[in-house]
C-alpha positions in Angstrom: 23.3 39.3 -16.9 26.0 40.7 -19.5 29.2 41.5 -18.3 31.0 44.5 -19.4 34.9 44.3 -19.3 36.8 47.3 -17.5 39.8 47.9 -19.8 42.8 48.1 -17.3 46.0 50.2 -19.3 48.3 48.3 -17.7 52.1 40.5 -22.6 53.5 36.5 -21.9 51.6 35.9 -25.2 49.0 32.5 -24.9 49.7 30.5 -28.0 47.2 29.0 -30.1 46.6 25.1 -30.2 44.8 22.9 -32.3 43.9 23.6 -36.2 44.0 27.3 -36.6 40.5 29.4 -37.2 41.2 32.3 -37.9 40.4 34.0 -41.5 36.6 32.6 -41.5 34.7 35.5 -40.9 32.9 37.2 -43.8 30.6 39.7 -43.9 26.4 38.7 -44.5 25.7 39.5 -48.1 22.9 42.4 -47.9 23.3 43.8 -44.3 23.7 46.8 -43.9 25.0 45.8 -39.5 26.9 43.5 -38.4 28.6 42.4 -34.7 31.9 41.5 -33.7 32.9 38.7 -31.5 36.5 37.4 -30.9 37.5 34.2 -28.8 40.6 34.9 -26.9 42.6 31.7 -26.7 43.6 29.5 -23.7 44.8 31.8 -20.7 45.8 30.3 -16.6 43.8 33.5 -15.7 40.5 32.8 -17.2 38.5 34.5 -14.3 40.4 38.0 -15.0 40.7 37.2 -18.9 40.4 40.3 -20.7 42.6 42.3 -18.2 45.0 39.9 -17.9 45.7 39.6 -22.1 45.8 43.0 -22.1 48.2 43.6 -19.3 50.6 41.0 -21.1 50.9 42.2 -24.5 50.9 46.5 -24.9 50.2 46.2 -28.8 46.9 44.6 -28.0 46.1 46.8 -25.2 47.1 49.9 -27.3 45.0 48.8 -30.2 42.2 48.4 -28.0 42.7 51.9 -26.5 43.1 53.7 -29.7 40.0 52.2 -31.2 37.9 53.1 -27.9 37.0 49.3 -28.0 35.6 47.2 -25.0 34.1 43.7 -24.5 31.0 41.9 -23.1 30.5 38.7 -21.9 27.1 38.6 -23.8 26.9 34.7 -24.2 25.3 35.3 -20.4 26.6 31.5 -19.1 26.4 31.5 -15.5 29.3 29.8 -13.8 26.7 27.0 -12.2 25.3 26.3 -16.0 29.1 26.2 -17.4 30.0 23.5 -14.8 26.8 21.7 -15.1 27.4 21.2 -19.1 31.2 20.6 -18.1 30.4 17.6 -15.5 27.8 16.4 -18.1 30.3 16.8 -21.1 32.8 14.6 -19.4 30.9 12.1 -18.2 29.6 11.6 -22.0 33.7 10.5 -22.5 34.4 14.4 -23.6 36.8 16.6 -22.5 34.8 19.9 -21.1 37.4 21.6 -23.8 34.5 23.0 -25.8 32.9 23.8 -22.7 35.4 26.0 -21.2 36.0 27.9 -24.5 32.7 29.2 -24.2 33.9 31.4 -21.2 36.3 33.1 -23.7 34.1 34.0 -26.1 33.4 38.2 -26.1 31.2 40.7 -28.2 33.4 43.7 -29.1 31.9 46.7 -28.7 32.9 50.2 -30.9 31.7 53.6 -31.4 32.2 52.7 -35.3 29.8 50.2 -36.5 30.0 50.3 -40.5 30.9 47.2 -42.2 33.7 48.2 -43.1 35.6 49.3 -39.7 34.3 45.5 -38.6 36.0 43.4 -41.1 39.5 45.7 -40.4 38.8 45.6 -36.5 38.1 41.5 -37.2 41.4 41.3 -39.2 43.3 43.5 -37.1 42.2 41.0 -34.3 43.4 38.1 -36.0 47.3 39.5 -36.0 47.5 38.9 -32.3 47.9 35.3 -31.1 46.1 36.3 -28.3 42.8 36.1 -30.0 41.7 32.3 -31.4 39.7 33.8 -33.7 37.5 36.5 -34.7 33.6 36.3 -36.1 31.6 38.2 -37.2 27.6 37.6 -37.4 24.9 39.7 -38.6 22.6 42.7 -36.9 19.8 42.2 -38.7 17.7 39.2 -39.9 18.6 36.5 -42.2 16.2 35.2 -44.5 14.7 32.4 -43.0 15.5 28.8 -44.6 12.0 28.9 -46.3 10.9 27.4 -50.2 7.5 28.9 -50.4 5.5 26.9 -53.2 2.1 28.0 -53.7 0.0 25.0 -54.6 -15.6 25.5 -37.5 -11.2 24.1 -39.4 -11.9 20.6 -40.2 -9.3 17.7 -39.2 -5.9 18.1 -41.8 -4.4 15.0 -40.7 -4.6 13.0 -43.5 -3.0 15.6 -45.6 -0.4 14.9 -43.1 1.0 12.1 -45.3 4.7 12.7 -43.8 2.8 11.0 -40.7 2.6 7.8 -42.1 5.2 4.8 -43.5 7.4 5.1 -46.4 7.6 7.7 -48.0 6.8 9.3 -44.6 8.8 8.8 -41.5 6.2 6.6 -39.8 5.0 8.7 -36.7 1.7 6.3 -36.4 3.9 3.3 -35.4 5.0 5.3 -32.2 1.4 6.3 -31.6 0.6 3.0 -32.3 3.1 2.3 -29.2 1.4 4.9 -27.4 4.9 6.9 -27.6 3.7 11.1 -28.1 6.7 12.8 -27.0 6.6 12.0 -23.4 9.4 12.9 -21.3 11.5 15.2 -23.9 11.9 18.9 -24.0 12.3 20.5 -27.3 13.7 24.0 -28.0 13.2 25.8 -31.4 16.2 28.5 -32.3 13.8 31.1 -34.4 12.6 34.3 -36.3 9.4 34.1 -34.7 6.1 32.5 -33.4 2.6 33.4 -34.1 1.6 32.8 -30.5 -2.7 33.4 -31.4 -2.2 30.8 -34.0 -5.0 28.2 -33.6 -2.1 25.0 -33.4 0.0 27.0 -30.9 -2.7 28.3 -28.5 -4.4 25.5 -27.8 -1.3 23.5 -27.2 -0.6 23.6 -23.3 3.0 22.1 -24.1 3.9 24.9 -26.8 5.6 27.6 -24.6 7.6 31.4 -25.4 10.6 32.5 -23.8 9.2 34.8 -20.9 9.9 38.5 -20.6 11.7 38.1 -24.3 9.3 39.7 -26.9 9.3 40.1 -31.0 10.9 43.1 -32.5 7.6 45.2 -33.7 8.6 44.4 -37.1 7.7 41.3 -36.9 4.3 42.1 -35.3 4.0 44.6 -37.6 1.4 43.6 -40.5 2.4 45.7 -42.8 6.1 45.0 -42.2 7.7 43.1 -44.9 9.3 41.1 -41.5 5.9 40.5 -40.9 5.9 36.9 -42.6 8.8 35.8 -40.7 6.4 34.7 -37.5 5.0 32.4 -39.9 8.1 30.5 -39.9 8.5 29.7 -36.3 4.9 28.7 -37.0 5.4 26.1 -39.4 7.7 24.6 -37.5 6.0 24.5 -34.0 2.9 22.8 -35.9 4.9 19.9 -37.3 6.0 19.2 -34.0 3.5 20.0 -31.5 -0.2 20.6 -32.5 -2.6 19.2 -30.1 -4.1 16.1 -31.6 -7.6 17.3 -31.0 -9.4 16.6 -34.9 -9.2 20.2 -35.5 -6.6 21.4 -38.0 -3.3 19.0 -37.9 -1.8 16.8 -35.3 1.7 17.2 -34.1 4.2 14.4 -34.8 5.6 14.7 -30.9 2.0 16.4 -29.6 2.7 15.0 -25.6 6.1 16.4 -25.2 7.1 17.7 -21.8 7.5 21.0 -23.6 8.3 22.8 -26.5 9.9 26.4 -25.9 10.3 28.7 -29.2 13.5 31.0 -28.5 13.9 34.7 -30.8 16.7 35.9 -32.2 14.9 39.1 -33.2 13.5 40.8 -30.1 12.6 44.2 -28.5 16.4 44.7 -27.9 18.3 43.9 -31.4 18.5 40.9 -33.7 21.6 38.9 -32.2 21.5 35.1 -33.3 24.5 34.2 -30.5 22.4 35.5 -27.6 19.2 33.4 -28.5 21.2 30.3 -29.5 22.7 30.6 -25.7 19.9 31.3 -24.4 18.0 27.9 -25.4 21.6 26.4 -24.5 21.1 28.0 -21.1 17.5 26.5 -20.6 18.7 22.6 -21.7 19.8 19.9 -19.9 21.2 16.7 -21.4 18.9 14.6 -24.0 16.7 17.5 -24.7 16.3 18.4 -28.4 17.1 21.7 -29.9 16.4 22.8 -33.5 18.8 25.3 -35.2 15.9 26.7 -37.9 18.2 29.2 -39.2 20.8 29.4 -41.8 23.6 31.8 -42.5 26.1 32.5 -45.7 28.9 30.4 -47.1 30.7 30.7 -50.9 29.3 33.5 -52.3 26.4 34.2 -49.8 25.2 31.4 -51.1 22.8 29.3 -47.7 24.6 27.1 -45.5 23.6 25.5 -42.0 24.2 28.4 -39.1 27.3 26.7 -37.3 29.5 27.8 -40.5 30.3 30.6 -38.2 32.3 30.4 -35.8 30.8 31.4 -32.8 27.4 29.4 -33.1 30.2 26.1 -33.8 31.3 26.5 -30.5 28.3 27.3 -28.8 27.4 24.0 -30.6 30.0 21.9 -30.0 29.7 23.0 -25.6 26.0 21.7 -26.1 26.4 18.4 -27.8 29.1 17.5 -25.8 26.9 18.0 -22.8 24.4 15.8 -23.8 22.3 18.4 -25.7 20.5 16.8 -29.1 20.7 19.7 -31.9 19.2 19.1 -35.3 20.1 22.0 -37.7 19.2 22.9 -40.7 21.9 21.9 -43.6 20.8 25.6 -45.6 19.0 26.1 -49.2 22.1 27.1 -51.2 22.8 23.9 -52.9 26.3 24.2 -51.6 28.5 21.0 -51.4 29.8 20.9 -48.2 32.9 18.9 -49.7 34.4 21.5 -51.9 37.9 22.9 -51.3 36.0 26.5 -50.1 34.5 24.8 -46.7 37.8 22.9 -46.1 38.7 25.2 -43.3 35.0 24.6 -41.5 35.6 21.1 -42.1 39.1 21.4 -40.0 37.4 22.4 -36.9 36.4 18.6 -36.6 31.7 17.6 -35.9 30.4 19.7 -33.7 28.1 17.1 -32.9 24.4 18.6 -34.6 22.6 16.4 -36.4 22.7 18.1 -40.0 19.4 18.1 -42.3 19.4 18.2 -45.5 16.1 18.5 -48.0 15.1 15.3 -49.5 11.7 14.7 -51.8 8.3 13.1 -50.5 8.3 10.3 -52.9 9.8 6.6 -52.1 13.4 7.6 -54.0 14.4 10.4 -51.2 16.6 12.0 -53.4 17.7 15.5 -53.1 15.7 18.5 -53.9 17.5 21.2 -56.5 17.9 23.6 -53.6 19.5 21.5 -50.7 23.3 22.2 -49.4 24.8 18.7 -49.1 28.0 16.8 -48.7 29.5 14.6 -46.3 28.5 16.5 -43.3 24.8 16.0 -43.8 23.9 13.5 -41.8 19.8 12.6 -42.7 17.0 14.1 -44.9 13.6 15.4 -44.0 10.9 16.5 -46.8 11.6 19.6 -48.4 8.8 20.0 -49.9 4.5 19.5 -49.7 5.1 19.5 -45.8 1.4 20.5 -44.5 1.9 23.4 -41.9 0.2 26.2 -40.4 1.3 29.5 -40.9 1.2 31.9 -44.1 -2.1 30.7 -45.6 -0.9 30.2 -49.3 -3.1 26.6 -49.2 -6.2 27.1 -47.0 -7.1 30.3 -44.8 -10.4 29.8 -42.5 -13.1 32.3 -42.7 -10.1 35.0 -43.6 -8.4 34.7 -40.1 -4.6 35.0 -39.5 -5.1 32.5 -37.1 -6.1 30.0 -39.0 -4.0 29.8 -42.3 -2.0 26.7 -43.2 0.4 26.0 -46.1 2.6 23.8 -47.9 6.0 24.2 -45.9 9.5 23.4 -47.7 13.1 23.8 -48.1 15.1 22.6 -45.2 12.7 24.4 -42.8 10.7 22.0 -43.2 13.0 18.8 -43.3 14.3 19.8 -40.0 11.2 19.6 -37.9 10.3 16.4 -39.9 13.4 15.0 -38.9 13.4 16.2 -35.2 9.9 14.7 -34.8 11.5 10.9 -35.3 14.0 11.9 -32.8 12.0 13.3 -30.2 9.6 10.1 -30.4 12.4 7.9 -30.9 13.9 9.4 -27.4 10.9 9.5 -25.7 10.6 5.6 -26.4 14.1 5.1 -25.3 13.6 7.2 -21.9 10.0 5.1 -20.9 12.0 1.9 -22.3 14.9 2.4 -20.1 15.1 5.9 -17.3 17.6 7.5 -20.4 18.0 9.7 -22.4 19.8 8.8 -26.0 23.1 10.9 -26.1 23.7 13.4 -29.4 26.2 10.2 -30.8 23.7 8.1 -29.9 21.0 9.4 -31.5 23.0 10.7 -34.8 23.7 6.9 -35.1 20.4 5.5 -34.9 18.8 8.0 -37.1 20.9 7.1 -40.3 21.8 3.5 -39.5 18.4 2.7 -38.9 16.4 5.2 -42.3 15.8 4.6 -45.5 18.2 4.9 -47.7 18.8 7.8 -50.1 18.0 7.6 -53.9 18.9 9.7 -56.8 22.5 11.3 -57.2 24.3 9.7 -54.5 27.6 12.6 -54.8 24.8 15.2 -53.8 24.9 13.4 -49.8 22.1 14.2 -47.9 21.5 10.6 -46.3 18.6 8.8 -45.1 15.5 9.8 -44.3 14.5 8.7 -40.6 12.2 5.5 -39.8 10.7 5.8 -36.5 9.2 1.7 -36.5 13.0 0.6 -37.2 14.5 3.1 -35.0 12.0 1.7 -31.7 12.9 -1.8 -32.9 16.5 -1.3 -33.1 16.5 -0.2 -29.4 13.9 -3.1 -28.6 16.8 -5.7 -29.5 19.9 -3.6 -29.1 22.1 -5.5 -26.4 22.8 -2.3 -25.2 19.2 -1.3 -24.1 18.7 -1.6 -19.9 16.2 -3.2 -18.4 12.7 -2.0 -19.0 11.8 1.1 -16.7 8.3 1.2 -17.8 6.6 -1.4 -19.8 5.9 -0.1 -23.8 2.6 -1.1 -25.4 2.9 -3.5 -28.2 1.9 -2.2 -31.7 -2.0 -1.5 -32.0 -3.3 -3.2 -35.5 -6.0 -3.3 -37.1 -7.4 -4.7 -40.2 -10.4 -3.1 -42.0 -12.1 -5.7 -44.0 -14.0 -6.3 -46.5 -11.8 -3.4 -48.9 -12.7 -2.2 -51.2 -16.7 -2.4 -49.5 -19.9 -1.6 -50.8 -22.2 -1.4 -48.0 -20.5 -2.8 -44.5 -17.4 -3.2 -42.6 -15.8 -5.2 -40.0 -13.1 -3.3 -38.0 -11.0 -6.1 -36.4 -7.9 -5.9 -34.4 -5.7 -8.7 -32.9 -6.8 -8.0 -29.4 -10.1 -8.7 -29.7 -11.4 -5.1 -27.9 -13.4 -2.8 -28.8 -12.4 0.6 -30.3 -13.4 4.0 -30.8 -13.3 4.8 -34.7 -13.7 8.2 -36.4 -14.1 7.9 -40.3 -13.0 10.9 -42.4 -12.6 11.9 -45.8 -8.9 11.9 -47.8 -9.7 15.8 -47.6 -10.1 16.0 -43.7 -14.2 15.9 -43.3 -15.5 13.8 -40.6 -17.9 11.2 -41.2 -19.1 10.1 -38.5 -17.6 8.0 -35.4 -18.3 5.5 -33.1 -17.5 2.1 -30.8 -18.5 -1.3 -32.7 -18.2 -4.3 -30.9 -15.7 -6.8 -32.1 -18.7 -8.6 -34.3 -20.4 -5.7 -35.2 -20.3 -4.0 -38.5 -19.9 -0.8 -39.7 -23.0 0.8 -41.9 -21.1 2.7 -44.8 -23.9 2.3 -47.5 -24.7 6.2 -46.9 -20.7 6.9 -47.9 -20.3 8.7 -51.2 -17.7 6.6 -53.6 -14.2 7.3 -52.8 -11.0 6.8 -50.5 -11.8 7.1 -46.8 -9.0 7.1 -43.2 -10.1 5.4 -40.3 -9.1 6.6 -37.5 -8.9 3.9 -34.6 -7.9 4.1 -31.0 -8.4 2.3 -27.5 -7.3 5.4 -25.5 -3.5 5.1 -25.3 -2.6 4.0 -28.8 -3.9 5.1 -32.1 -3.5 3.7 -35.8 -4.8 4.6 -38.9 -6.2 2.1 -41.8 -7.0 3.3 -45.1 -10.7 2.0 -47.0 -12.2 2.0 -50.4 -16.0 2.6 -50.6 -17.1 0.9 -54.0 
């Protein structure tokens, strides 16, 4: 519940510690709204805060009076969640600091909301060393981090191609394993969600946030916001489609559960609010996306936690345990230059930062990608297959059944968060735990494939899922086995290229169920040979075919030539 604050007229001034913050708020280039926030600094009286700051210093309580000003506590942390992510944060060898600051962290409210009163109330703020900083975010939407390139539903999956090894990430190595997502809860910060969409209906796992509803611009069709559900869309397909042979299969599609969070709802677009609210729903080693981006030099597109208040709300969850992958932004900013120096002062927050890499074997970064030193890995930015929007197929015209070719680092960041939500299920079966943020920041670039191309444009590695499970298979570190993993299932289709038969043979000696589809999706026809039996393919046009091979738990794919 928010908390208003009771201005009491009744200062020992609190001094600031640590590098200083203030001067980094800015207003978002082409809105017309924007909120306030300030964080007060370190008090002994944090239960009474705001009357206590006030009581102590009469110039701060006078400029609050004379401006008609008051605060809310609209971050909503309840003192049991605070203390949970405290205890949690310290016994991941943190302090609780960036815990604890969260408490002091208030919307300012004013009868006078124009741009310009904000940025003198926010500098005004800034003259009292009462108040850590002040920050300002944006009332209405941000464009979301989106490249658009315009290049019975049958099965997409092989279009999938991100699925598979190098250039891919290598998500059919965990199936392979039998890993889906088991055991991990994902959380995905966004626009908006096209809940009737065929990949998000029939997903059980795929959840909303209940009694928390789209503004009506967004539901509006002919709203020009209309297209942003589409996003959220995108996204939730990459990760979570059911694997059911109908439209695509999603990277992590057995996860405990994936719960899409607005930031534009019935009540007002507030990006603080939803970002606490999918803070307030995690526990340690869950996964959170940050699909959202915000401006830096020049309005130019940076990753969100350039502003202050979403750092900190960042910085309380990763210390906690929380795993947040966030997009890096599509400004082509360098992170490096002298401009972002004071961002780079407040220390890591702790996100895992994407940045957009190609979908070719070099994984060098795409034209439009921020970078720099505090990008940590690459996704694909581009020619990511998706549903949502319908610029590359749209069934039997239904809005509920439209797919395109996702990019920018929208797309990188699911791509990304897919290895790590695979890669922490397999550690959780493998040993009762869950990979901490460090942890899994670690893993994900010491164990990818390198970058190529310009090297001073940093966007690091893209993720590899098979090296990844087998770094944690021989890690001295890993415990003893919880659950027992399955070994890899392989299988060789031979002869290849064939003219007329083949053998489907896999090291087990059991017999599998196949499906056989076409590079474009159709299915063939399916079956369950025996270990000596062959396949009849005579009655295959010429061409490339997938074969799809499974024994119930774990599921590969082989690639065939039909001479």
């Amino acid at each position: 519940m928010k908390r208003k604050i009771l201005i009491l007229l009744l200062s020992v001034s609190v001094l600031s510690f640590g590098q200083s913050r203030k001067g980094q708020f800015e207003l978002q280039k082409n809105s017309r709204s924007h909120s306030l926030y300030v964080c007060f600094t370190k008090t002994n009286n944090p239960d009474d805060l705001i009357n206590d700051v006030l009581r102590k210093n009469p110039s701060l309580r006078d400029f609050v009076k004379k401006n008609e000003l008051s605060f809310v506590y609209e971050l909503d942390f309840s003192p049991k969640k605070l203390d949970e992510m405290t205890e949690a944060s310290k016994k991941n060898n943190n302090s609780g600091e960036s815990v604890e600051k969260l408490k002091r962290i208030y919307k300012v409210e004013a009868p006078v909301k124009d741009n310009d009163h904000i940025i003198k109330l926010a500098q005004n703020f800034e003259n009292f060393k009462e108040i850590e900083y002040a920050s300002i975010l944006s009332n209405e939407p941000i464009v979301p981090p989106f490249i658009n390139t315009f290049v019975a539903t049958p099965n997409l999956e092989s279009n999938q191609t991100y699925l598979l090894a190098n250039p891919g990430i290598n998500v059919n190595y965990a199936w392979s394993r039998g890993i889906t997502g088991q055991n991990v809860r994902v959380r995905d910060v966004e626009y908006g969600f096209h809940k009737s969409h065929e990949m998000l209906v029939n997903q059980n796992a795929i959840q909303f946030e209940s009694g928390v509803s789209p503004n009506s611009s967004l539901t509006n069709p002919n709203s020009s916001y209309y297209g942003f559900l589409d996003h959220g869309t995108s996204v939730m397909s990459i990760l979570g489609s059911a694997k059911d042979n109908i439209g695509l299969s999603g990277a992590a599609y057995n996860a405990a559960e994936m719960k899409g969070f607005l930031e534009w709802t019935t009540t007002s677009y507030n990006r603080a609010a939803a970002v606490s609210r999918s803070i307030n729903a995690s526990h340690a080693g869950d996964i959170i996306l940050y699909e959202m981006q915000t401006g830096g030099q020049n309005s130019n597109y940076v990753l969100a936690e350039y502003n202050n208040v979403i750092w900190d709300l960042t910085k309380a969850a990763t210390d906690s345990g929380i795993i947040i992958i966030a997009a890096a932004g599509n400004g082509n900013e360098n992170l490096d230059d002298p401009f972002y120096s004071a961002y780079n002062a407040r220390g890591n927050s702790g996100a895992i930062v994407v940045g957009a890499g190609s979908d070719t074997a070099q994984h060098s970064k795409l034209s439009f990608s921020t970078y720099g030193s505090r990008v940590n890995v690459q996704g694909w930015g581009q020619n990511v297959l998706a549903a949502g929007y319908g610029s590359w197929a749209k069934y039997d015209n239904d809005n509920n059944r439209t797919y395109n070719l996702f990019n920018g680092t929208s797309s990188a960041t699911p791509i990304v968060a897919s290895a790590a939500i695979l890669i922490q299920s397999f550690n959780y079966q493998q040993t009762g735990q869950y990979l901490t943020p460090v942890q899994m920041r670690n893993i994900l670039i010491n164990t990818g494939i390198p970058q190529g191309g310009n090297l001073a444009t940093k966007i690091g590695p893209l993720p590899n899922i098979k090296a990844a499970i087998e770094y944690l298979e021989g890690s001295r570190n890993t415990l003893s086995a919880k659950n027992q993993i399955l070994s890899p299932l392989k299988v060789e289709v031979y002869p290849n290229p064939a003219s007329n038969f083949i053998s489907v043979k896999n090291s087990e000696d059991k017999s599998l169920t196949f499906e056989i589809y076409t590079m474009t999706g159709q299915l063939m026809f399916k079956g369950t040979p025996s270990a000596d039996k062959k396949i009849n393919i005579s009655h295959l046009p010429k061409g490339n075919y997938l074969l799809n091979a499974t024994d119930g738990k774990r599921r590969t794919v082989e690639k065939f030539i039909k001479e």
